[in-house]
C-alpha positions in Angstrom: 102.8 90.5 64.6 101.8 86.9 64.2 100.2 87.3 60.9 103.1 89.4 59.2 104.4 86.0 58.8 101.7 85.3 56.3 102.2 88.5 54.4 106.1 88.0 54.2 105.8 84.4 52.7 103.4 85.8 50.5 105.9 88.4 49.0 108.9 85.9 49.9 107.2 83.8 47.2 108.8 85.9 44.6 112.2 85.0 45.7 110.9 81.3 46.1 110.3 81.6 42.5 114.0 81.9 41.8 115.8 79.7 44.1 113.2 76.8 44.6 111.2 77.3 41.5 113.3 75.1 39.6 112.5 72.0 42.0 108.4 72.6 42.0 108.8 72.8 38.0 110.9 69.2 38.4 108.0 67.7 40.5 107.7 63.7 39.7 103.8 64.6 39.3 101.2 63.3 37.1 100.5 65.6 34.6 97.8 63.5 32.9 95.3 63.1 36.5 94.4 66.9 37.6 93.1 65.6 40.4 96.2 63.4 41.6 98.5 66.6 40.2 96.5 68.6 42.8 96.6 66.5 45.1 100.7 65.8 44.7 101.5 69.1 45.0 99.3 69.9 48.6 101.4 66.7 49.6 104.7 68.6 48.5 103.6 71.8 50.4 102.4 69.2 53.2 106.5 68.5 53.5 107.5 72.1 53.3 105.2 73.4 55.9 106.5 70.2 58.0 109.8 71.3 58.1 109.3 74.9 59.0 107.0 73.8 61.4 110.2 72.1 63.4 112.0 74.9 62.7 109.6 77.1 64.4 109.4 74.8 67.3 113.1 75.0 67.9 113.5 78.9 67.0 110.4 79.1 69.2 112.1 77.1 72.2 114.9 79.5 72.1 113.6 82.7 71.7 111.2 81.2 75.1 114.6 80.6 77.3 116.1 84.1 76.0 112.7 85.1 77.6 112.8 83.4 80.7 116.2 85.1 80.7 114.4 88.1 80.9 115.7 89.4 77.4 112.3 90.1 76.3 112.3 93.8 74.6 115.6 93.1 73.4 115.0 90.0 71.5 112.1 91.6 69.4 114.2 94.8 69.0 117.6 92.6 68.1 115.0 90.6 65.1 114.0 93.6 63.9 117.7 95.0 63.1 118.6 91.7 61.9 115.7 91.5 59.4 116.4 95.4 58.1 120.4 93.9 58.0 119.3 91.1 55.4 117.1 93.3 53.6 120.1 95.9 52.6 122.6 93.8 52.1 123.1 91.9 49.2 123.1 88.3 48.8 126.6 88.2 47.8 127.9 89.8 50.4 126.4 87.0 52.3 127.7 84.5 50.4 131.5 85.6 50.7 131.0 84.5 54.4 129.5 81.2 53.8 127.8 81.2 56.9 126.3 77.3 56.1 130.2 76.0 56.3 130.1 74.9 60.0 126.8 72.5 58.7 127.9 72.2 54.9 128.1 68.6 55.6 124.5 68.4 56.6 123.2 70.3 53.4 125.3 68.4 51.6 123.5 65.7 52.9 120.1 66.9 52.4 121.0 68.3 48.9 122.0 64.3 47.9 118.8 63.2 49.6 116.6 65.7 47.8 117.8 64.4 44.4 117.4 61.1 45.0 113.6 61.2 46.0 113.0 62.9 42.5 113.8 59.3 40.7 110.1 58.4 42.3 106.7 59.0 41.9 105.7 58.3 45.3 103.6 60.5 47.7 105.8 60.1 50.2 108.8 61.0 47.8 106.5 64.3 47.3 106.5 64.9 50.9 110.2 64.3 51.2 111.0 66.5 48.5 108.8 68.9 50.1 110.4 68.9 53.5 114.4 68.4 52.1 113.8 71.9 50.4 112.1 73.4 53.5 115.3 73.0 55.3 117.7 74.5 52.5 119.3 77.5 52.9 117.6 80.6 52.4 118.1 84.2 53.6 114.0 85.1 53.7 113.9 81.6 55.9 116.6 83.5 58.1 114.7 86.3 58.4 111.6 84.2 59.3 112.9 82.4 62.0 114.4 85.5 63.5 110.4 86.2 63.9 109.4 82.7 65.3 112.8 83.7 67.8 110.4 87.2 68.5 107.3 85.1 68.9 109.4 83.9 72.5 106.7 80.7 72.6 107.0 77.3 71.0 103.5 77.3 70.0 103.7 80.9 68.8 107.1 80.3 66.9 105.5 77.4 65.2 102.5 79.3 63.9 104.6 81.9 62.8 106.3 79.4 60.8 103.4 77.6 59.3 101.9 80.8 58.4 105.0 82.1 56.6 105.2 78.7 54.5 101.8 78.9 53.7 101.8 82.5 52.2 104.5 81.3 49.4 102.1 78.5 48.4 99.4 80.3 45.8 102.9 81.4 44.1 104.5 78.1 44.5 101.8 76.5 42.9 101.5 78.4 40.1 105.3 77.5 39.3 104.3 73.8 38.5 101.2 74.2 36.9 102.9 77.4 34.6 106.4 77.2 34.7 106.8 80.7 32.0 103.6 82.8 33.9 105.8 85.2 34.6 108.6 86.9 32.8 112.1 87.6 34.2 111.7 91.5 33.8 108.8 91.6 36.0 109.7 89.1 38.4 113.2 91.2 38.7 111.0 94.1 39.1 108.5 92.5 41.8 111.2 91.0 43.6 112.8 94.2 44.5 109.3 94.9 46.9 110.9 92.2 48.7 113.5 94.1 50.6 111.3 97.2 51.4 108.4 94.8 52.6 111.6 93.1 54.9 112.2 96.2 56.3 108.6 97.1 57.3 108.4 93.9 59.4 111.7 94.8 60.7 110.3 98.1 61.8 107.3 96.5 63.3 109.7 94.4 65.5 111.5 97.4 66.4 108.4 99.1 67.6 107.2 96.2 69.7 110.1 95.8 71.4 110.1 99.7 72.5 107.0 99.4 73.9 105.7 103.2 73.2 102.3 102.2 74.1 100.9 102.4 70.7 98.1 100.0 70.7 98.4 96.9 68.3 102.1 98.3 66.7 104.1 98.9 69.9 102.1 97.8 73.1 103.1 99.0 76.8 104.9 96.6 78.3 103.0 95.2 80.5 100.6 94.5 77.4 103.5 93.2 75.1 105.0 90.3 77.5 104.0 88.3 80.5 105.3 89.2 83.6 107.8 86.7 84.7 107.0 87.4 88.3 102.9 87.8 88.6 101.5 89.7 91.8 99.3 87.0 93.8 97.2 88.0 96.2 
């Protein structure tokens, strides 16, 4: 389950494209020094992965007490409904809800922030930019963190995280260095994998949590989870 993450960033990249592409295309990078471009860009990934590497951590944290709690089989089962939900529904549904209101302030915030670090050149101003946009809003970062929540381990829900942010960066990076790669017919037409992909982790989280003792995709039990009580003898 740990490596879907790496798959679904990979294919998440395609909506990255649209909704953070613009701000990898604005990148205060030296287009003249190939080497410093390159090495500008790793630095704006750098603050990316950052940021959902805190957000595992935390997402991690929880889904650990809701396992102490002893909601083990439920939690991965409840992620995997709520990553098939976000897959079928559309955005705009979504957005009539405006779920980000009770924090609007604090994106708000990190929206002024993020625009501001553009005006400089800086490496650290790369990293900034980098980890400000990590922590924007996004529906596929939802869906992500609902698996670091699964992973029910802080050091699990981090790598889960890490691995997610680093399967959008080969697409990501392409966006700077070729802004017009790729057309807006076939990006509309490889963006629509995206929901189907969703749904086949989602699955995958369903099946783990049901524990039907299929080995690797839906483990006994006993295999899936630690026991919160171990016989010593």
């Amino acid at each position: 389950m740990l490596f879907s993450a790496l798959f679904f960033g990979l294919i998440s990249s395609l909506h990255c494209i649209g909704m953070c592409g613009p701000i990898a295309m604005m990148l205060p990078v030296d287009h003249k020094n190939p080497t410093k471009k390159a090495l500008q860009i790793l630095t704006y990934h750098l603050g990316r992965l950052t940021a959902y590497g805190f957000l595992g951590l935390a997402f991690g944290l929880l889904g650990k007490g809701l396992f102490i709690a002893g909601f083990q089989q439920n939690i991965s089962i409840a992620v995997g409904v709520l990553m098939i939900i976000i897959a079928i529904v559309p955005e705009k549904v979504f957005a009539q809800y405006n779920f980000s209101k009770p924090i609007y302030k604090v994106i708000s915030s990190i929206k002024s922030s993020l625009g501001n670090q553009f005006k400089r050149k800086t490496f650290d101003a790369l990293f900034s930019i980098g980890f400000l946009n990590g922590l924007l809003p996004c529906g596929l970062v939802y869906a992500a963190l609902f698996g670091a929540i699964a992973m029910q381990n802080e050091v699990l829900g981090v790598a889960y995280m890490l691995l997610y942010g680093i399967g959008t960066i080969p697409l990501m990076s392409v966006v700077v260095y070729a802004s017009g790669f790729m057309s807006f017919p076939l990006r509309s037409k490889l963006q629509r994998i995206i929901p189907i992909i969703t749904i086949g982790i989602g699955i995958l989280f369903i099946l783990r949590g049901l524990s039907l003792g299929i080995p690797f995709i839906s483990p006994a039990e006993q295999s899936l989870f630690v026991q919160a009580n171990p016989n010593c003898h």
